[in-house]
N, C-alpha and C positions, 0 to 999 in steps of 0.2 A: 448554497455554499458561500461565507462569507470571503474575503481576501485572503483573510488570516491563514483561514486554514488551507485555500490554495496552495498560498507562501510555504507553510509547513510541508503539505506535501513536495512540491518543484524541491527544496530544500534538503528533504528524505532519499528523493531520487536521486541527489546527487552521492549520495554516501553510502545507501543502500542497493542492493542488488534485486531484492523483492519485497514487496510491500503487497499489505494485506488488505482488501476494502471492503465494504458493503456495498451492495449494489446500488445503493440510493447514492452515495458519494460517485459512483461511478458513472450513473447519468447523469449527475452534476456536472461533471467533468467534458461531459457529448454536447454541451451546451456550448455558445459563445461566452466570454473571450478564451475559455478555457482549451476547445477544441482542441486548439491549433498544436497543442503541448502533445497531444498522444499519438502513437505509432500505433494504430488500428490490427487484433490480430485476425487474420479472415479465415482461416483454415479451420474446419470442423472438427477435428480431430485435437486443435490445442485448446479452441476455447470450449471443450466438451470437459479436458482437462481443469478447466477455471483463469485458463493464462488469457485475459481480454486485451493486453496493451503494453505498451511498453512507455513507461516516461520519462524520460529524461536517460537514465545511463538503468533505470527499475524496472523487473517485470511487474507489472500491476495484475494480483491474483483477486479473484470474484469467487465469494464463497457465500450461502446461506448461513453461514454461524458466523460471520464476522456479525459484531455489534455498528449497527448504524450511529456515527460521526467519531468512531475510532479507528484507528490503523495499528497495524500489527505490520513488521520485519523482520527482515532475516540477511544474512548474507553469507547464509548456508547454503547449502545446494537443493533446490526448492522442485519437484517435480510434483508436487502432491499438497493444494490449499490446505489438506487437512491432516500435515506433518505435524512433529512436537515442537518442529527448531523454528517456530515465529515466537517472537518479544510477546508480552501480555500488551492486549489491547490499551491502546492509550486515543484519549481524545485529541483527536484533531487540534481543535483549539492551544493544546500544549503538548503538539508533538514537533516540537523543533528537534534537526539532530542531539544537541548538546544534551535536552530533558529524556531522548528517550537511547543516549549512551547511560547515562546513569540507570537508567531502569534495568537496562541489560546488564551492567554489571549486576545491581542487587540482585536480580536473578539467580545469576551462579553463586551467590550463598544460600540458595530457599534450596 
């Protein structure tokens, strides 16, 4: 995981309430200097649901269909990775709040 898309995420979490990842981003994130940013979930019962973490103010959800180096949001009521109400995957690399407000709106015209 490069800076970039760290920044993007930490960035995400401040705005969003759930955020979507691939698992590959997500051992990224178990590594140094990253670690230190996650709330570890330990209970077998949520992370069986997909909820692995929390980051920042974000639950961070682990799904086999997210696309590896993109995220997907919500800050809808999220009980279920594999809901309708996350954003279209967007790549890391250009997923600042601001590019992926504008996605979301375009959305609700499709």
């Amino acid at each position: 995981m490069i800076e970039l898309e760290f920044n993007n995420i930490m960035a995400v979490s401040q705005k969003y309430r759930h955020m979507l990842l691939s698992i590959i981003e997500f051992t990224d994130l178990l590594r140094p200097p990253y670690f230190a940013q996650l709330e570890l979930i330990t209970q077998k019962e949520i992370l069986q649901a997909g909820l692995y973490a929390h980051i920042g103010n974000a639950c961070c959800w682990i799904t086999r269909t997210a696309a590896p180096g993109h995220i997907s949001v919500s800050n809808e009521d999220i009980t279920d990775p594999n809901a309708s109400k996350w954003s279209i995957p967007v790549p890391l690399t250009l997923a600042d709040p601001d590019y992926l407000e504008r996605i979301i709106n375009l959305k609700a015209f499709w």
